[in-house]
DOKOL-516971 format. One record per residue: x, y, z of N, C-alpha, C, CB in turn. Coordinates in steps of 0.1 Angstrom, whole numbers, plus 5000, padded with zeros to 4 digits. Glycine has a CB too. Layout:
N
XYZXYZXYZXYZ
...
END
This chain:
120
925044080833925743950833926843950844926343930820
927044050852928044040866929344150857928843820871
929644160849930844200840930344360846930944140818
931644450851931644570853932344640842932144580864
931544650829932044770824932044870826932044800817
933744950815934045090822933345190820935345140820
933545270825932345410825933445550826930945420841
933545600820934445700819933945840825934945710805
934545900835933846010842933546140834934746060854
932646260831932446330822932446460829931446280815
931446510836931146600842930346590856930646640835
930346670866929046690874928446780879929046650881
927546830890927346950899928047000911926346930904
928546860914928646830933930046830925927846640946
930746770932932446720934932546540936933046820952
933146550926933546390923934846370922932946320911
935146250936936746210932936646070932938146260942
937846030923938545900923939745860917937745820919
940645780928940245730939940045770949940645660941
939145690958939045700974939445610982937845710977
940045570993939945451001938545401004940645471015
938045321003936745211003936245221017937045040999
935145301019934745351035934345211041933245471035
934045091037933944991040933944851034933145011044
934944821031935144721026934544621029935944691025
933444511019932144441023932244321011930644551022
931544251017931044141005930244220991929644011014
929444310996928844380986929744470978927844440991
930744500982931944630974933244600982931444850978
934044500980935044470984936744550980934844350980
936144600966937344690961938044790974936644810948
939144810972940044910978940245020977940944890978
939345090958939245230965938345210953940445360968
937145350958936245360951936145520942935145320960
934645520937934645690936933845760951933445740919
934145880952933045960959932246060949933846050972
931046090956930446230947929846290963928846190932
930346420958929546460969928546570969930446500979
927346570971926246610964926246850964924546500977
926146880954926447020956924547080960927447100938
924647100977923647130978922647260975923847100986
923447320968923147470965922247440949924947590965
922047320944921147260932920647180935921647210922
918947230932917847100934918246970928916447130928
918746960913919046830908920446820904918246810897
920846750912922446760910922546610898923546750928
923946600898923946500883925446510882923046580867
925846300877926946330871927246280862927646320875
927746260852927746250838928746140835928146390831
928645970830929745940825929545890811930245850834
930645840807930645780786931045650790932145860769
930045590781930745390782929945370765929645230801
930645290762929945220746929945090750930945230729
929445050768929044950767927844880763929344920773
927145010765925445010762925045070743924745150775
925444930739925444980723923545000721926344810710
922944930729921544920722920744910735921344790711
920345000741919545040752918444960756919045150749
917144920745916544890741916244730753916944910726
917044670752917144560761916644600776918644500761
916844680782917044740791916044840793918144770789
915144890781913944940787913144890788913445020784
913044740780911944610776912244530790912344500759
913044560797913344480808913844320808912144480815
914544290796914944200795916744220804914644180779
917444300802918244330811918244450817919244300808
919144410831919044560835920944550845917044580850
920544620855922144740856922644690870921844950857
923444720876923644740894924444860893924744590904
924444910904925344990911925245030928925145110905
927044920930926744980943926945100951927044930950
926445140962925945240961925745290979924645220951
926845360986927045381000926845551005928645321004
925845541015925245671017925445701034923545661012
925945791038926045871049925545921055926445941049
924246041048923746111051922146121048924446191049
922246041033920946011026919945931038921245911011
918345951038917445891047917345781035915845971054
916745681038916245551035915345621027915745441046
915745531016914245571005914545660996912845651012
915545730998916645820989915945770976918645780992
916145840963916045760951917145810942914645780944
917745720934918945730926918245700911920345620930
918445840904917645780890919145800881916045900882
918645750871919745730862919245710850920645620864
920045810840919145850826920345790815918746050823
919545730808920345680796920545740787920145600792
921345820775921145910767922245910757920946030773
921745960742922445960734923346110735921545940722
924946100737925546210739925546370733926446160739
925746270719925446420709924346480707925746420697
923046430710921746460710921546530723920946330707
922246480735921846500747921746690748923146410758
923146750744923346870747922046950745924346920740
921246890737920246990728918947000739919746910711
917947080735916847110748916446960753915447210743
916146980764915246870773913946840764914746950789
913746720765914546610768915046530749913346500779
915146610740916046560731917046500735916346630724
917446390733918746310732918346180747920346440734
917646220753917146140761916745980757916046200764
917045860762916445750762915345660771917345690761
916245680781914945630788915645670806914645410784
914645620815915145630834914845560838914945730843
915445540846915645420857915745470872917045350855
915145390882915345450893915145340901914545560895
916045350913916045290924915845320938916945250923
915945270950915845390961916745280972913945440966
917545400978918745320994917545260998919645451011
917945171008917345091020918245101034917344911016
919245151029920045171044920945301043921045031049
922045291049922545441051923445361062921245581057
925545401057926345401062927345271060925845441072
926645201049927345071044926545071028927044921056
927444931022926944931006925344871006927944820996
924944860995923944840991923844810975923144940995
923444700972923644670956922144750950923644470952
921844850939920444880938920744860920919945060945
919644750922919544730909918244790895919344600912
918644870886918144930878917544830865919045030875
END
């Protein structure tokens, strides 16, 4: 519905900060400072972890009745990059793969070195 709820940072592989100054301030990501992650290449699947209870009921969202944005500015990534994103129950999550799991989502860049809205 356009409304950016919050997402509270948890964990990751790589190194994540925020804030950042906004590597390009755009019609597509106009804010003034954003997050960075910066990918830890020494792990095939890197990953970062946040908590929101804005997603009370998933369910919408795997039926495809709604779905997500995130924008999303890449450097180094080639075109076609894919950004998946897993939805999951937290206290369930810790337990073996894939218990606690809900569902994934995936998108993929189209460019490299400015924003890009990729919608899930």
């Amino acid at each position: 519905d356009g409304n950016a709820d919050p997402a509270t940072f948890s964990s990751t592989s790589g190194t994540f900060k925020q804030p950042e100054p906004n590597p390009d301030a755009s019609d597509v990501n106009p804010s003034t400072n954003v997050a960075l992650y910066v990918q830890d290449q020494g792990v095939q699947w890197d990953w970062l972890a946040f908590w929101t209870d804005a997603i009370a009921d998933a369910s919408s969202i795997l039926n495809g009745r709604l779905s997500f944005t995130m924008d999303v500015f890449t450097d180094d990534a080639p075109n076609g990059t894919d950004i998946m994103i897993t939805l999951a129950n937290m206290p369930l999550d810790c337990k073996t793969y894939p218990i606690g799991r809900h569902s994934q989502y995936i998108a993929f860049t189209t460019t490299s070195g400015k924003w890009e809205k990729l919608q899930f």
